[in-house]
N, C-alpha and C positions, 0 to 999 in steps of 0.2 A: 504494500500500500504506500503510497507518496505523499510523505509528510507533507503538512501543510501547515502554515502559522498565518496568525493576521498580523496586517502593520498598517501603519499610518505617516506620512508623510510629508516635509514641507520641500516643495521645488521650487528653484532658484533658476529660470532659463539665463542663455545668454546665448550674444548673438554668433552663429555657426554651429549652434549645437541642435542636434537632430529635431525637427517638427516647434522648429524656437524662431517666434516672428518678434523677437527682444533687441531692440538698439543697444542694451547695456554688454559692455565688456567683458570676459572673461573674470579681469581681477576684479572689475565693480561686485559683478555677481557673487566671487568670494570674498568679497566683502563684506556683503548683505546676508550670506550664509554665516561665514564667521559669526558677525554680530547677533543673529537670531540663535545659535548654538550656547554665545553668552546669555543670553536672556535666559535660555531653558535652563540653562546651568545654576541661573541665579531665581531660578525655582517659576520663571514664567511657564505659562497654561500653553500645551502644545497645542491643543483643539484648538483655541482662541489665536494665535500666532498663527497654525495654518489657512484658520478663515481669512485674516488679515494678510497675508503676503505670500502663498505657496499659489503658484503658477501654473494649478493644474487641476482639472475638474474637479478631483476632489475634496478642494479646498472648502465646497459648500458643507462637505461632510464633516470638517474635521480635520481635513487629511486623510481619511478612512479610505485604505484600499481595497479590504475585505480581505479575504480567503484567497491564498494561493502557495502553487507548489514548485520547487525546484525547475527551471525551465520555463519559466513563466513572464520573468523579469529580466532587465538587462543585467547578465553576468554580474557586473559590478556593484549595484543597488542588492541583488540575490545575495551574497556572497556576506553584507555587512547585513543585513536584516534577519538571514539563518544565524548568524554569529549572536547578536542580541540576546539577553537575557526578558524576560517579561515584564515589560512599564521601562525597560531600559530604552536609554538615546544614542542613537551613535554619531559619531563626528561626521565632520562634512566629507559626504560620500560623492567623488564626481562618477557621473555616468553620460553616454552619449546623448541624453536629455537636459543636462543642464547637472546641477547641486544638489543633495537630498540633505537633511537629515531625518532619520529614520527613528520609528519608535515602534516598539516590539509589542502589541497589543495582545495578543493571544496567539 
């Protein structure tokens, strides 16, 4: 059977990064990553931070990706999100979609 976990998400596009219609730069973008990573660090609301700036449908949700299994995600985002511990956050993850930081919901 194909583990599966939940996760939730905040995205950071930038411009040349895969399905990213973003005039901001590379470094801007980890900048703007970085900086939300210290928020969460300093105990900010992930749900509330990703409605406010994550880059990607799911931001209505939460972040909330839902359910999914190995081979699902791009390599790189897959790789830090299986690693996670549960309610854990992980650093700034680049993938060909832009910045994630990643949160291990179930």
């Amino acid at each position: 059977m194909n583990h599966r976990i939940r996760a939730s998400h905040i995205l950071i596009k930038f411009s040349g990064a895969r399905r990213s219609f973003s005039s901001r730069s590379r470094d801007e973008a980890l900048a703007v990553a970085t900086d939300l990573k210290a928020q969460l660090d300093a105990g900010g609301d992930f749900r509330s931070l990703a409605r406010a700036h994550s880059e990607c449908a799911s931001s209505e949700r939460g972040g909330d990706l839902g359910k999914f299994g190995k081979g699902q995600m791009a390599p790189e985002f897959e790789q830090a999100a299986f690693a996670l511990a549960y309610t854990q956050i992980s650093d700034v993850v680049e993938s060909p979609f832009g910045f994630h930081l990643i949160q291990r919901t179930g």
